[in-house]
C-alpha positions as CSV (number, residue, x, y, z in Angstrom):
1,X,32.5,20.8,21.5
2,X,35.8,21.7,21.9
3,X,37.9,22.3,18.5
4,X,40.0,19.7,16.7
5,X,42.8,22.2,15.7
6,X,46.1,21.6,17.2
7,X,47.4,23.1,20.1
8,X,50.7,24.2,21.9
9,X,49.0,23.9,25.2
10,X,50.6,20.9,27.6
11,X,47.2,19.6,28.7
12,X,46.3,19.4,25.1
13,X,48.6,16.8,24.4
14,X,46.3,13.6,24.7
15,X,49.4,11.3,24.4
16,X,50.8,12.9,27.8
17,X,47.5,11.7,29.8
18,X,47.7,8.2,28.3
19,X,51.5,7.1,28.4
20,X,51.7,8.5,32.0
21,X,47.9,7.8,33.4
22,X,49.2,4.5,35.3
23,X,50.7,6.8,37.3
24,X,48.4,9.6,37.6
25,X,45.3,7.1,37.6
26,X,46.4,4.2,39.6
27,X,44.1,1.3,40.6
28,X,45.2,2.4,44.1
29,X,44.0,5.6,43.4
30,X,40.8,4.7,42.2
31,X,39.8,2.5,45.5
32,X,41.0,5.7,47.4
33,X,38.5,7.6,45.9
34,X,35.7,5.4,45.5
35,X,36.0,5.1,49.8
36,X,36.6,9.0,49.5
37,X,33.0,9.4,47.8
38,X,31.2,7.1,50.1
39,X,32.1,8.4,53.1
40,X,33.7,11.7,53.1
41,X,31.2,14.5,54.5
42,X,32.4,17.2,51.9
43,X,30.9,14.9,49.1
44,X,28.0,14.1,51.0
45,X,25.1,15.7,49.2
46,X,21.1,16.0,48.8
47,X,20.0,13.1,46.7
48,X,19.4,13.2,43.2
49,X,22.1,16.5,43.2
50,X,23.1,17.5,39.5
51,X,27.3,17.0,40.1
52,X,29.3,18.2,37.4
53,X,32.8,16.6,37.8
54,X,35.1,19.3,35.4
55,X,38.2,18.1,34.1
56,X,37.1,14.3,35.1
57,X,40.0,12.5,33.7
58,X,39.3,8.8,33.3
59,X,36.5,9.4,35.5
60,X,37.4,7.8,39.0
61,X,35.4,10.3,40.6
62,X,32.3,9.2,37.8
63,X,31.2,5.8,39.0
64,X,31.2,6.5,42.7
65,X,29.2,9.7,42.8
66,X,26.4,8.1,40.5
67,X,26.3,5.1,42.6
68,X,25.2,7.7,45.6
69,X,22.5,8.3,43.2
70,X,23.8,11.8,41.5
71,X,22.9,12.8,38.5
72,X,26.5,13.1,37.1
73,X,27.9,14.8,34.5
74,X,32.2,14.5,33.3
75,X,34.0,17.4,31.4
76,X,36.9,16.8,29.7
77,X,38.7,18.0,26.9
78,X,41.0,14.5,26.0
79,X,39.8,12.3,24.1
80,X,41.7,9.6,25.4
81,X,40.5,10.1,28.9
82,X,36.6,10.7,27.8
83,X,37.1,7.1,26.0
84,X,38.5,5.5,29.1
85,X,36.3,7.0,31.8
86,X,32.8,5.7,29.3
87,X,34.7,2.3,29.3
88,X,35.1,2.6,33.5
89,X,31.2,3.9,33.4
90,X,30.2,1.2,31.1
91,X,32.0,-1.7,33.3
92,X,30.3,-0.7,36.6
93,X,26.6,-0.4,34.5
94,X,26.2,3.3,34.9
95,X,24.7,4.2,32.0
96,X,24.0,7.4,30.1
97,X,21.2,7.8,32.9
98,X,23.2,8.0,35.1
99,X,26.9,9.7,33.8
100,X,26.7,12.3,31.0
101,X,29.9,12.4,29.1
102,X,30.9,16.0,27.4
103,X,34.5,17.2,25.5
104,X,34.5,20.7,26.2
105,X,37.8,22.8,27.0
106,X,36.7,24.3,31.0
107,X,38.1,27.7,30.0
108,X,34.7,28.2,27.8
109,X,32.4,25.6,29.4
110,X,29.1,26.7,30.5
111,X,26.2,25.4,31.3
112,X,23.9,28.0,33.0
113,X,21.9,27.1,36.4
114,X,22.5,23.6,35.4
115,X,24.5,22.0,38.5
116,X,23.8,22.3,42.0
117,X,27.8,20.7,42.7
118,X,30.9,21.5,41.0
119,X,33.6,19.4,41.6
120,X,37.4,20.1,40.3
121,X,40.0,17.7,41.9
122,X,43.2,16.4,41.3
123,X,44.8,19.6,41.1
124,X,43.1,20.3,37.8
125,X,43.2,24.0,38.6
126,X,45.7,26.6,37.1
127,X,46.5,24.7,33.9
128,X,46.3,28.4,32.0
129,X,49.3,30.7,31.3
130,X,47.5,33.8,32.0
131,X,46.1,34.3,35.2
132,X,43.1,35.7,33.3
133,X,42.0,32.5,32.3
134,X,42.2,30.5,35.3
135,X,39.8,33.2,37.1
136,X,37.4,33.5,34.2
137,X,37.2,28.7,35.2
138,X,35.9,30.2,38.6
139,X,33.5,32.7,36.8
140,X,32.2,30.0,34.6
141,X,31.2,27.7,37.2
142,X,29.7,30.3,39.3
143,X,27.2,31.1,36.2
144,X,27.0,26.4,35.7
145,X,25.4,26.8,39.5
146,X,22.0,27.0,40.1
147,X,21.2,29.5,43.3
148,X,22.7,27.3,46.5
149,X,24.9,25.4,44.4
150,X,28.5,24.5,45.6
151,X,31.9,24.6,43.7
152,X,34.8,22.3,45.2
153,X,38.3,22.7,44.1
154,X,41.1,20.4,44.8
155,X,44.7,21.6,45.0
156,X,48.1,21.5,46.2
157,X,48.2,24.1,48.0
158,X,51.4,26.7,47.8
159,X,51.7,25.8,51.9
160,X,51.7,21.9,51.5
161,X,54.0,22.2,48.3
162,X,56.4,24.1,50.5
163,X,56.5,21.1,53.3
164,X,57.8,18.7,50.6
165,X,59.0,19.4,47.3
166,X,62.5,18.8,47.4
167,X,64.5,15.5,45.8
168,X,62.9,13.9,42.7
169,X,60.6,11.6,43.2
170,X,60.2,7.8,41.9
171,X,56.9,5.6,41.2
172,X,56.6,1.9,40.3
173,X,54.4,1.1,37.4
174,X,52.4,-2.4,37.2
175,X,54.5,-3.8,34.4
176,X,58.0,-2.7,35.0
177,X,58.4,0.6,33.9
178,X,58.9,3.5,36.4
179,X,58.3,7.4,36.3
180,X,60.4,9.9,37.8
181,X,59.2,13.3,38.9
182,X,60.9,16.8,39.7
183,X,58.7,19.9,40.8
184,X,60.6,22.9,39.8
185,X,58.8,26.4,41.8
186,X,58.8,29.5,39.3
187,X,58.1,32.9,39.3
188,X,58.8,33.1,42.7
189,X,56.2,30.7,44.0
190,X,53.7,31.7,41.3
191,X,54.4,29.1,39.1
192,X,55.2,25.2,39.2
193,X,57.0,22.6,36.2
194,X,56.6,19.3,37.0
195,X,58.7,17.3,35.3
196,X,57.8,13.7,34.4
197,X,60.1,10.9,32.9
198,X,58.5,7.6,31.9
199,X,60.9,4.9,32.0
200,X,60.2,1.6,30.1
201,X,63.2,-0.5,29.2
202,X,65.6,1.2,27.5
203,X,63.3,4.0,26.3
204,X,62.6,7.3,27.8
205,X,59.1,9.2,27.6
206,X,59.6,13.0,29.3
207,X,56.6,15.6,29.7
208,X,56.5,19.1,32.0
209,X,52.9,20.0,33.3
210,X,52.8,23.5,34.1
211,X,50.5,25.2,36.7
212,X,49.7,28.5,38.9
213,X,50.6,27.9,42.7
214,X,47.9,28.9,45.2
215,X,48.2,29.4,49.1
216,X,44.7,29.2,50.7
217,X,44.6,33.3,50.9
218,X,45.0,34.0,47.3
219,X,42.4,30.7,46.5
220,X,39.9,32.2,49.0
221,X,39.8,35.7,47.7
222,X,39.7,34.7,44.4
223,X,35.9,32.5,44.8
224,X,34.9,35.7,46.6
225,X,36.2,37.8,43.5
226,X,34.5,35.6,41.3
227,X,31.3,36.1,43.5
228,X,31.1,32.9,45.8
229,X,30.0,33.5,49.4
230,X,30.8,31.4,52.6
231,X,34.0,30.4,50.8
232,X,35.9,27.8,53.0
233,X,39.4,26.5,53.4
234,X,39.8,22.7,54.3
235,X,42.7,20.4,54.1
236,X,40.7,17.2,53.2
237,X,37.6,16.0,52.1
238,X,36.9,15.2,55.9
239,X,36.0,18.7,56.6
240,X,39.4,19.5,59.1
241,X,41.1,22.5,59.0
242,X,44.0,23.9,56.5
243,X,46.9,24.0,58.3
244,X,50.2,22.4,59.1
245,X,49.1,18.8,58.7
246,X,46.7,19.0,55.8
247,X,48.1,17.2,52.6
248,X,45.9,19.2,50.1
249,X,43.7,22.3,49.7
250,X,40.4,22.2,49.5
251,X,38.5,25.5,48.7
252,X,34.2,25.6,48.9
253,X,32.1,28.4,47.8
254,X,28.3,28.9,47.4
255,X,26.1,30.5,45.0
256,X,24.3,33.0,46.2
């Protein structure tokens, strides 16, 4: 398990994933993905697959994939967001059979030969300050895959980022309240701060999420560092191309 002591780190900071999860984890969302893992031919794989789902949030992605009759496992390290995605599990009657729940902290996680998918979406990714770090994520799922095993990652990639980020940007929350973000680029395009202000009445919630920037180049060659092979580039869970229409970056690489 991961440990209890207090941390500096952003993403350690369990009340940042609940106070602005209505945003991050809409009910919109949610349908969006459960559509996503019925039908999309990127998560369309061999029955009875072992899918780990790393840094699975509230676990939208959880319910769906065991329903396709995964053996599905979520890694997170909140709390808060282990609690709500056994509550989400526990409402759609997949039980521990079916969804294995684990707090574990993805820089250290391993699990050797024991997945044959990994999965990391939502631009969970580049959380870590040193670049180090976010490599040594890659190197620990290649050793969680057994031989012929697949890791996914979901990002924004540097190249969509670039088409968009301008003027702040507001969303509507189910019970009044509203959240405003900014994306500030860093380190010239290394880096990205998102800055998030919750809204509710009269009071004011703020929180800045930092994270590494990726264009598909750098993403690529560093699954083939890490010791992927047939590492793809895709710019939706469709299977099209990256390029100057896709809305996200999606990187695929195989154990060997």
């Amino acid at each position: 398990m991961a440990s209890d002591e207090t941390s500096d780190d952003w993403y350690d900071d369990d009340s940042l994933w609940v106070d602005f999860a209505p945003a991050m984890f809409s009910g919109t969302r949610a349908e969006t993905v459960a559509e996503l893992v019925r039908t999309a031919p990127l998560l369309d794989f061999p029955p009875g697959s072992r899918v780990l789902d790393l840094c699975c949030g509230p676990g939208l992605f959880l319910v769906p994939l065991a329903a396709r009759g995964y053996r599905v496992t979520g890694v997170d390290l909140s709390p808060a967001m282990l609690e709500r995605a056994e509550a989400a599990c526990r409402a759609a009657d997949a039980g521990p059979a079916d969804v294995t729940l684990v707090r574990e902290d993805m820089l250290t996680y391993t699990a050797p030969d024991a997945y044959d998918v990994i999965l990391n979406v939502f631009t969970s990714f580049g959380y870590f300050e040193d670049a180090d770090d976010n490599f040594q994520v890659l190197r620990n799922a290649w050793q969680s895959l057994a031989p012929g095993g697949r890791l996914l990652v979901d990002v924004m990639g540097k190249e969509v980022l670039a088409g968009w980020i301008g003027r702040p940007q507001a969303v509507d929350l189910p019970d009044g309240s509203y959240v405003v973000q900014r994306d500030t680029v860093l380190d010239s395009w290394r880096r990205l701060r998102t800055d998030w202000t919750l809204v509710r009445g009269e009071s004011a919630r703020t929180a800045s999420i930092r994270s590494f920037l990726y264009s598909a180049a750098e993403l690529h060659d560093l699954f083939v560092a890490a010791g992927f092979a047939d590492v793809e580039c895709f710019g939706d869970f469709d299977g099209g191309p990256y390029d100057q229409s896709s809305r996200r970056l999606i990187v695929r690489g195989v154990k060997k």
